[in-house]
C-alpha positions in Angstrom: -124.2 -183.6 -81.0 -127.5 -183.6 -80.1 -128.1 -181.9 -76.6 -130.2 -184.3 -74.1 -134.3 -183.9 -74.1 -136.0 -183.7 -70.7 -140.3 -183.6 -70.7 -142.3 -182.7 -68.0 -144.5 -186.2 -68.3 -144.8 -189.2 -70.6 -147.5 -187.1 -72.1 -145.1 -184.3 -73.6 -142.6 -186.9 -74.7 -145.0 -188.5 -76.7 -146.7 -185.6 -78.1 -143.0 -184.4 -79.5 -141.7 -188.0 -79.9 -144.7 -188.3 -82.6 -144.2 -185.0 -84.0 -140.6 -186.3 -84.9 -141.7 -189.2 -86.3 -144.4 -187.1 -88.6 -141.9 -184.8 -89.7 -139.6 -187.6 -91.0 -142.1 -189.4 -92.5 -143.4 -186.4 -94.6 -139.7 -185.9 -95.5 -139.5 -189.6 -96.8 -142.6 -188.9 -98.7 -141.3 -186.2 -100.2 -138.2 -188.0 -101.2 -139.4 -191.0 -102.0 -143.0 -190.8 -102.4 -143.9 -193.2 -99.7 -142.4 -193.8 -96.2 -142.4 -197.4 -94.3 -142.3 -197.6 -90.4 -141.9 -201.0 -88.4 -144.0 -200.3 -84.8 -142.9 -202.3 -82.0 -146.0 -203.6 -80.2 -146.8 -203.4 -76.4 -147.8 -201.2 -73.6 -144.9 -198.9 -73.9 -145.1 -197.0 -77.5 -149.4 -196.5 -76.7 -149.5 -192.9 -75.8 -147.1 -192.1 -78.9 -148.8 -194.0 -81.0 -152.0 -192.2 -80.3 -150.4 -189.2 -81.1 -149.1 -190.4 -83.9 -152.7 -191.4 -85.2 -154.2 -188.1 -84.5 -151.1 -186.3 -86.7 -151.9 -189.1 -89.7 -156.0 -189.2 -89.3 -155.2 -184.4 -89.9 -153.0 -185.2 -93.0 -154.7 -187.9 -94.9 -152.4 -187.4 -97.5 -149.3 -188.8 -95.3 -151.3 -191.8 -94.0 -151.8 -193.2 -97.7 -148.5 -193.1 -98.4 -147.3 -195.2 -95.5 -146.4 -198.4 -94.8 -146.9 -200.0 -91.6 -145.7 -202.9 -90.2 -145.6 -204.6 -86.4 -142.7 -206.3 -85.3 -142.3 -208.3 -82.1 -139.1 -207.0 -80.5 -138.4 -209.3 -78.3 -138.7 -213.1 -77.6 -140.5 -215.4 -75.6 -142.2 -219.0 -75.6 -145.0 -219.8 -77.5 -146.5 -220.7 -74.4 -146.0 -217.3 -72.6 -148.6 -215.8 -71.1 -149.0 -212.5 -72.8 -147.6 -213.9 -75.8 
């Protein structure tokens, strides 16, 4: 079992939570010769994602072999705001 991850900041969590992400990724390229991701949207994910995109924009070769999507993960009205 896997042993529980504390980070000094958001900053550091994102930095490793992207390199995660990268590693899998190059291992479901390896596998499978491409590798799909569904990103949730919102404020939350932004500094991850940012690290994420620097990882992808140093190994072209990963970023045209992936497959992104952008889900909404959670629900509101049509008439919401920030919807």
């Amino acid at each position: 079992m896997e042993k529980l991850k504390v980070y000094k900041d958001s900053d550091q969590l994102a930095r490793e939570a992207a390199r995660i992400l990268f590693s899998h990724l190059k291992r479901s390229i390896s596998r499978r010769g491409k590798a799909t991701i569904v990103l949730a949207g919102g404020s939350s994910p932004r500094g991850f994602y940012r690290e994420l995109a620097l990882m992808l924009q140093r190994n072209q070769e990963v970023l045209t072999r992936c497959f992104f999507f952008i889900c909404v993960d959670r629900w509101v009205p049509a008439v919401y705001p920030s919807s």
